[in-house]
C-alpha positions in Angstrom: -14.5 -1.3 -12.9 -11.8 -3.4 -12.5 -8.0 -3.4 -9.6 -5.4 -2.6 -11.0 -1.8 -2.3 -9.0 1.2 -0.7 -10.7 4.5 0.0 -8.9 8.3 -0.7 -8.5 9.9 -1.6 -4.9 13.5 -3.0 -4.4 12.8 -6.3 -6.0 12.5 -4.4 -9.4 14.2 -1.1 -9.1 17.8 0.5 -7.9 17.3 2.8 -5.4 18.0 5.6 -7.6 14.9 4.9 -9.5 13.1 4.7 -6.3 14.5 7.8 -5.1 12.4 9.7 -8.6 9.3 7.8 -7.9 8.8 8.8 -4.3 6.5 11.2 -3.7 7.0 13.2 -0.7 3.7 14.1 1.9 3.6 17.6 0.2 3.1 16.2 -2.9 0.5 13.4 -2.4 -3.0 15.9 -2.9 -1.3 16.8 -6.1 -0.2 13.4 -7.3 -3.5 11.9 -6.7 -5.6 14.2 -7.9 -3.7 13.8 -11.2 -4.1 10.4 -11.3 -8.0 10.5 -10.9 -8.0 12.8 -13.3 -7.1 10.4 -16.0 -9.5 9.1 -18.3 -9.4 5.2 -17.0 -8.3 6.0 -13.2 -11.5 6.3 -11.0 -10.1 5.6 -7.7 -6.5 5.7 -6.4 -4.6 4.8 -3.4 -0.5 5.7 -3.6 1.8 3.9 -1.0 5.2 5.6 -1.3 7.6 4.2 0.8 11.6 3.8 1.4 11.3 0.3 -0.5 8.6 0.9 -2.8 6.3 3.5 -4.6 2.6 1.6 -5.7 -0.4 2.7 -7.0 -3.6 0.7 -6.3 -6.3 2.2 -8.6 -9.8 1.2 -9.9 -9.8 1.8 -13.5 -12.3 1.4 -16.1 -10.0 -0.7 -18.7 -6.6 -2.6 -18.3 -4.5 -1.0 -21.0 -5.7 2.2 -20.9 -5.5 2.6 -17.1 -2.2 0.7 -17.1 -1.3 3.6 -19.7 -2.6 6.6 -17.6 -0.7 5.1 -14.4 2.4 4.7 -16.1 2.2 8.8 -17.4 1.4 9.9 -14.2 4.6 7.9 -12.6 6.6 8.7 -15.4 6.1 12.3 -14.7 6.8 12.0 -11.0 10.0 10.4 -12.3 11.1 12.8 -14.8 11.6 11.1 -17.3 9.7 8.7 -20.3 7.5 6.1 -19.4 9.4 3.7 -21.9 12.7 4.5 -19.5 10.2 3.0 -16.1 9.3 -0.3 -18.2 11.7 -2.6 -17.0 11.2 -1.7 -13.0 7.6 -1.5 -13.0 5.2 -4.7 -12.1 1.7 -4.8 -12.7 -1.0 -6.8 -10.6 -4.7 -7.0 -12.4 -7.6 -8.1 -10.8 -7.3 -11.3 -8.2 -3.1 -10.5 -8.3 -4.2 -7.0 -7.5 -5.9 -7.6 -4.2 -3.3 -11.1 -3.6 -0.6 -8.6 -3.6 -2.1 -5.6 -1.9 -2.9 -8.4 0.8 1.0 -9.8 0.9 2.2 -6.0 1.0 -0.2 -6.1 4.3 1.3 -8.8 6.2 4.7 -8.2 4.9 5.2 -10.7 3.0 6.7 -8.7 0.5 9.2 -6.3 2.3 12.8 -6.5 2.4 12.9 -8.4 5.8 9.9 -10.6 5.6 7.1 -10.1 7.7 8.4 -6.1 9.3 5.4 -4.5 10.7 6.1 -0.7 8.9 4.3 -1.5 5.9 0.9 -1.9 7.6 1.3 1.6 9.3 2.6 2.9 5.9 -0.7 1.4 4.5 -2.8 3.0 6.6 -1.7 6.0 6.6 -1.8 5.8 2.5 -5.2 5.1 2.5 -6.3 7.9 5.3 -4.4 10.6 3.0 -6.5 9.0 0.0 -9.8 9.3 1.9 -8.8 13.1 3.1 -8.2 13.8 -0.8 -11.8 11.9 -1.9 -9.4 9.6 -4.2 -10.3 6.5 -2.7 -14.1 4.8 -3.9 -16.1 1.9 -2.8 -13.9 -0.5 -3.9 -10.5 0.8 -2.6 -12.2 1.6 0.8 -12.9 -2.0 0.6 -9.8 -3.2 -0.3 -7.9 -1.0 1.9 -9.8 -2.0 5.0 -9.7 -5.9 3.9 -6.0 -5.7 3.7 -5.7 -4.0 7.3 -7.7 -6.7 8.2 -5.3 -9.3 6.8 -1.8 -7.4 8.4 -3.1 -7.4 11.8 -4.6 -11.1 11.3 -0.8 -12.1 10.1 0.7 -10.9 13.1 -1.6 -11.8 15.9 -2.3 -15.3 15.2 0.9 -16.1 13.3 4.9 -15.8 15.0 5.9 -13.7 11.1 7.0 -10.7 13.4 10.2 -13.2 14.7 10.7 -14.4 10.8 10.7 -10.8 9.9 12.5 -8.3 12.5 11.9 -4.5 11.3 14.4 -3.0 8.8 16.1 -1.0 11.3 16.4 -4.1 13.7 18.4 -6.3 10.4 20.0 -2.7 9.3 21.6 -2.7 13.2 22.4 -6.7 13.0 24.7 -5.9 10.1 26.1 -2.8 11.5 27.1 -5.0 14.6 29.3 -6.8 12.6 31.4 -3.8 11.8 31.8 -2.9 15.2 32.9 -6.3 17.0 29.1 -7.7 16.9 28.3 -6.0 19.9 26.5 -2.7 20.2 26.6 -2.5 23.6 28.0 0.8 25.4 28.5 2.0 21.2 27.7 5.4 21.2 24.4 6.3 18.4 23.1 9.1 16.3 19.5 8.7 15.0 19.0 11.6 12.0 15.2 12.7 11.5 12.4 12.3 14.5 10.3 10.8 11.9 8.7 7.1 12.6 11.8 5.4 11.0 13.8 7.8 13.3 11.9 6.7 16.5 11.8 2.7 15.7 15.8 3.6 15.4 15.7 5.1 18.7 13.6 2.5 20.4 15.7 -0.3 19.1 19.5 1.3 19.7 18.0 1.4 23.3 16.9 -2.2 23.9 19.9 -3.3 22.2 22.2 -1.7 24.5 24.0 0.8 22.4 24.2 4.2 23.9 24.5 7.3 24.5 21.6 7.9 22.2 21.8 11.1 20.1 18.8 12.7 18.4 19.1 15.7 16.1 16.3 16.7 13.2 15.6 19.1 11.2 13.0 21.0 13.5 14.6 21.0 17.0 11.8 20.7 18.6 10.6 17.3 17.5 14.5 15.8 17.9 14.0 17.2 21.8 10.3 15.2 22.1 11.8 12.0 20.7 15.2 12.1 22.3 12.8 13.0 26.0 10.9 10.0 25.7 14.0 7.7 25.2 16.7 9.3 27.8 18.4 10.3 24.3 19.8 14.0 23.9 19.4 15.8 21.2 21.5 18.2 19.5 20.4 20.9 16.7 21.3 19.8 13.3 23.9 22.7 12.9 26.3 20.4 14.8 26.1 17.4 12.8 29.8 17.2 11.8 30.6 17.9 15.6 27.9 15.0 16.6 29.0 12.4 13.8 32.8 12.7 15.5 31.6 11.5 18.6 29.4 8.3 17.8 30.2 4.5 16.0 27.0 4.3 14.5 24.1 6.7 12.6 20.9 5.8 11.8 19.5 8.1 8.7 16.1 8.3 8.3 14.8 12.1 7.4 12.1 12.7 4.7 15.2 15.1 3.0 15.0 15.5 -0.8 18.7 16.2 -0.4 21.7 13.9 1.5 22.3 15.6 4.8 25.3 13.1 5.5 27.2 14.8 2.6 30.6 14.1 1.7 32.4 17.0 3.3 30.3 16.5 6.3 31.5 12.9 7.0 35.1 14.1 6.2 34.8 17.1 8.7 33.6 14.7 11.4 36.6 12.1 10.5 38.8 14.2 11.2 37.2 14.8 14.6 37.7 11.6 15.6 39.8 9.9 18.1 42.6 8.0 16.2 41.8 4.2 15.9 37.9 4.4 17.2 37.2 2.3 14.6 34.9 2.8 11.5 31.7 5.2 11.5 28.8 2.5 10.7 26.1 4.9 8.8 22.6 3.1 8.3 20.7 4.9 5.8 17.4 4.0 5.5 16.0 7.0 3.4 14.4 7.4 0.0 15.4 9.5 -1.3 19.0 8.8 0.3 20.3 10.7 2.7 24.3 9.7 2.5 25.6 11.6 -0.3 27.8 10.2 -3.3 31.1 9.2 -2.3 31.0 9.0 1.3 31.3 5.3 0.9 34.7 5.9 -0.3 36.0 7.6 2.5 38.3 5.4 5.0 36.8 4.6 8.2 33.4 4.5 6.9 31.1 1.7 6.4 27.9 2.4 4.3 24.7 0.2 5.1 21.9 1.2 2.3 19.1 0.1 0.9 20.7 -1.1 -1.5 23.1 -3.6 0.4 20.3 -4.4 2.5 18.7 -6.1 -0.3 21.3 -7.9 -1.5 22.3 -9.2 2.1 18.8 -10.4 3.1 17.7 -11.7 0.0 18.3 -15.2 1.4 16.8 -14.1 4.9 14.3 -16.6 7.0 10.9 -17.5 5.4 10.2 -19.8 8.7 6.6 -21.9 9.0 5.1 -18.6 10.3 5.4 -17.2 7.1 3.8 -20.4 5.6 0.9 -19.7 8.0 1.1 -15.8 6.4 0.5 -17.5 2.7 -2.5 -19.6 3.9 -4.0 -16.5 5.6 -3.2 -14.6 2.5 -4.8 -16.9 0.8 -8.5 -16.9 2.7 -9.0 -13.8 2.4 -8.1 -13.4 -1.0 -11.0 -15.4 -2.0 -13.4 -13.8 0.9 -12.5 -10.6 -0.7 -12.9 -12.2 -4.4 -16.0 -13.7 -3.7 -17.6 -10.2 -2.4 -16.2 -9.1 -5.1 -18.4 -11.3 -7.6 -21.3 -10.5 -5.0 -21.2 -7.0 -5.4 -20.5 -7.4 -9.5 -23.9 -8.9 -10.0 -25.6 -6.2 -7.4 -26.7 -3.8 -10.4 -28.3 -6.3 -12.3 -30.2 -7.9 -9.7 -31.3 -4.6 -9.1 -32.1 -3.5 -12.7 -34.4 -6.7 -13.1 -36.4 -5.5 -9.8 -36.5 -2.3 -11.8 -37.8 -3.5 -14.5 -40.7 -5.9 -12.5 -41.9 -2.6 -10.8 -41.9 -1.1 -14.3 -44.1 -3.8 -15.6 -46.2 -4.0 -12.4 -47.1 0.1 -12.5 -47.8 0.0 -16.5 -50.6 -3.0 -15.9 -51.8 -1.2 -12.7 -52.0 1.9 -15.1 -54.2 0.1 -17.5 -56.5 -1.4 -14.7 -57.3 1.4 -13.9 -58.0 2.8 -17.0 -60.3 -0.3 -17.5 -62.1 -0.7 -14.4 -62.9 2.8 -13.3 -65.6 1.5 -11.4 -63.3 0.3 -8.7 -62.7 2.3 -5.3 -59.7 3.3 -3.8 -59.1 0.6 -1.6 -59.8 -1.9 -4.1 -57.2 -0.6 -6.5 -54.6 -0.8 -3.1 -55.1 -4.3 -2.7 -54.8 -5.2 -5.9 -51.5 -3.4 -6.1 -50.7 -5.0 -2.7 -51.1 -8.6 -4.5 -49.3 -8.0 -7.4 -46.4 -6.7 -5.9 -46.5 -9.9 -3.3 -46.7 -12.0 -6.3 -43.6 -10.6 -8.3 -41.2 -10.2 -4.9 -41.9 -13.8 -4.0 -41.3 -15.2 -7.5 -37.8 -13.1 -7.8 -36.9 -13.9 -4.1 -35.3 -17.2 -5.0 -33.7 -16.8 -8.0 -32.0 -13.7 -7.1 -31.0 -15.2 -3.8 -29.9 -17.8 -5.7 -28.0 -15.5 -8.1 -26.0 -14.1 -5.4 -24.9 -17.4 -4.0 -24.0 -18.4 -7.4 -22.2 -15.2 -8.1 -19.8 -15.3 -5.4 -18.3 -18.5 -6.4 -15.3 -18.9 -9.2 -17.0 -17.5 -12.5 -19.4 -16.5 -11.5 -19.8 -13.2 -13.3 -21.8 -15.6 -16.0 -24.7 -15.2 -14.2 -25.3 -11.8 -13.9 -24.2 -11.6 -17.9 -27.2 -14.3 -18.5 -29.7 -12.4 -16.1 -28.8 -9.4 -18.6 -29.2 -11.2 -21.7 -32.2 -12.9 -21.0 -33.9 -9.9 -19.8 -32.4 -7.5 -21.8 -31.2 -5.3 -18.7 -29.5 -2.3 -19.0 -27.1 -1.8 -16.6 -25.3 1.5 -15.8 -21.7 1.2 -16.5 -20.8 3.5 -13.0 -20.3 0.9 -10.6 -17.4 0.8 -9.2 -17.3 -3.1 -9.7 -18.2 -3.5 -13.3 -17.3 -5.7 -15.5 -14.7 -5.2 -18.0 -14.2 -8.2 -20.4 -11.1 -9.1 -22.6 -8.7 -7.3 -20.6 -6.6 -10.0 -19.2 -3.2 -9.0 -18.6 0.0 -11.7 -19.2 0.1 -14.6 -17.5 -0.2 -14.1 -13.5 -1.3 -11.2 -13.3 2.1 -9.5 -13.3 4.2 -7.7 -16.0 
């Protein structure tokens, strides 16, 4: 079996496209279990996030798992997997795990090195355990790359290269509102963990008072509490939009709360010449509706414009220490990987010594009924002493040689030479001539 990562983030895909692909927590039993279901797709791992939706799978054969991912996606989309072509990468093999391991330390988010993604990760990969979706190889995958995130940002400085999205989201809010959020009064919409990094940072940087409102009042109350926020229920919202410069949106809403006649309603509200109404939303799907953008005395911060506006942002020498820790592991993980690839047919030749051993044990004793019990012990004692100590070394050996570059020759050779038959079920099997295009990427 072989990695295989297919997904599309903001690099690749608007964020209406996004907004199809997501897959909300209600859904993710379902979604999985329809992707294991598929003929290639052994193993599966979704991440489905506000910047990207990725599934990390173990499949059986490139094209055909490449195939049954794409139909699976397609139908969380709605629509033809011809229509998802052009925003959809795919990582095989080494690219698979060098990119599962960059997604870790954050290498790849919107604002390099943000610390979301490894929570996001995690919790991806507990929902896949809970749903028995995730196999030897994804556990180890999934645990390697955890391993990797919290490496990146203890022993590098990529958390000050990369601030989290809300943090840059609120930096170019500021500049609508006089660079300075101090004393600027805040909404935060959802009590989700976007929600509460949007609390936490609206409150070191000043702005306040802090309002919290969500769809379950109880949860607003518990986040707002821990803050010295208030909260208000989300029946008020026009009423609560009129009074603040700046909403962070963040809900888990498959429809836009801040709708257009909302926004107007709360306009309207407002003192004359506050100044604009700064609306940060961070949701997929989105929640600012169509054509709030258009309304005067509102600025819109999405996605969208996020992307475009940090696409430049700082890649500082922490980040260069991120790539060379990236790197490492990658070929730790890779060379377990090639360790673990030659484990059945180190096994199958011990198999087949034992086999030979017990058939001429068999026929001594056929032979030589004369001898006693004890005889017959020792000399299966010897005999088994002999064959472990002449396979010792050269399976030792085998190993070594199979966890370096290539080195899936060996355990090919050990089959050919000893005719092995290998079970096909391991969840690190081979599968040869399935190279996708160049890099690993399409």
């Amino acid at each position: 079996m072989k990695l295989l990562v297919v997904g599309a983030s903001y690099r690749t895909a608007p964020v209406a496209t996004l907004e199809r692909l997501a897959v909300s927590p209600s859904g993710l039993d379902h979604t999985l279990g329809r992707l294991v279901a598929q003929p290639y797709v052994s193993e599966a791992v979704l991440v489905s996030t506000c910047n990207r939706v990725e599934v990390y799978a173990t499949v059986s054969g490139f094209h055909g798992g490449l195939g049954d991912i794409c139909a699976i996606l397609a139908e969380q989309a709605g629509c033809q997997p011809a229509a998802l072509a052009n925003h959809l990468y795919v990582h095989f093999d080494s690219a698979a795990v060098d990119h599962v391991f960059r997604v870790a330390a954050g290498l790849d988010s919107m604002v390099i090195g943000e610390a979301q993604i490894l929570g996001q990760l995690r919790d991806a990969y507990h929902w896949a355990s809970a749903a028995d979706t995730a196999g030897r190889l994804l556990h180890e995958l999934m645990q390697q790359a955890l391993r990797v995130g919290k490496r990146a940002h203890s022993e590098t400085g990529i958390d000050r290269a990369g601030q989290s999205v809300v943090t840059a989201a609120l930096g170019l809010a500021a500049g609508h509102l006089d660079d300075d959020l101090t004393g600027r009064p805040a909404l935060i919409v959802g009590a989700g963990a976007m929600g509460s990094l949007g609390v936490a940072t609206l409150s070191r940087l000043g702005a306040g008072p802090l309002t919290v409102t969500n769809r379950s009042t109880d949860r607003a109350v518990r986040l707002a509490e821990s803050y010295g926020a208030g909260a208000r229920p989300m029946t008020e919202l026009a009423d609560t939009l009129s009074t603040v410069d700046i909403v962070v949106a963040a809900t888990a809403s498959a429809e836009p709360v801040l709708t257009r006649e909302v926004v107007a309603s709360a306009l309207a509200g407002r003192a004359p010449g506050r100044g604009p109404l700064v609306l940060l939303d961070l949701a997929v799907p989105r929640d600012v509706g169509p054509g709030v953008a258009e309304l005067p005395g509102v600025e819109v911060i999405d996605i969208d414009r996020m992307a475009a506006l940090l696409a430049d942002g700082p890649v500082a020498a922490d980040a260069a220490a991120v790539e060379r820790i990236v790197a490492g592991e990658v070929e730790s993980f890779l060379s377990w990987l090639r360790g673990a690839d030659v484990a059945p047919t180190v096994a199958a030749l011990r198999g087949r010594a034992d086999d030979v051993v017990t058939v001429e044990l068999r026929r001594l004793a056929q032979r030589r009924p004369d001898l006693s019990d004890d005889q017959r012990a020792e000399v299966a004692r010897t005999v088994h002493r002999v064959v472990q100590r002449l396979l010792h070394q050269p399976t030792v050996r085998v190993r070594q040689l199979a966890a370096e570059p290539g080195g899936d020759q060996y355990a090919a050779l050990l089959r050919e030479l000893f005719d092995l038959q290998v079970p096909q079920t391991s969840p690190v099997d081979t599968v040869p001539d399935l190279t996708p295009p160049a890099g690993g990427e399409r």
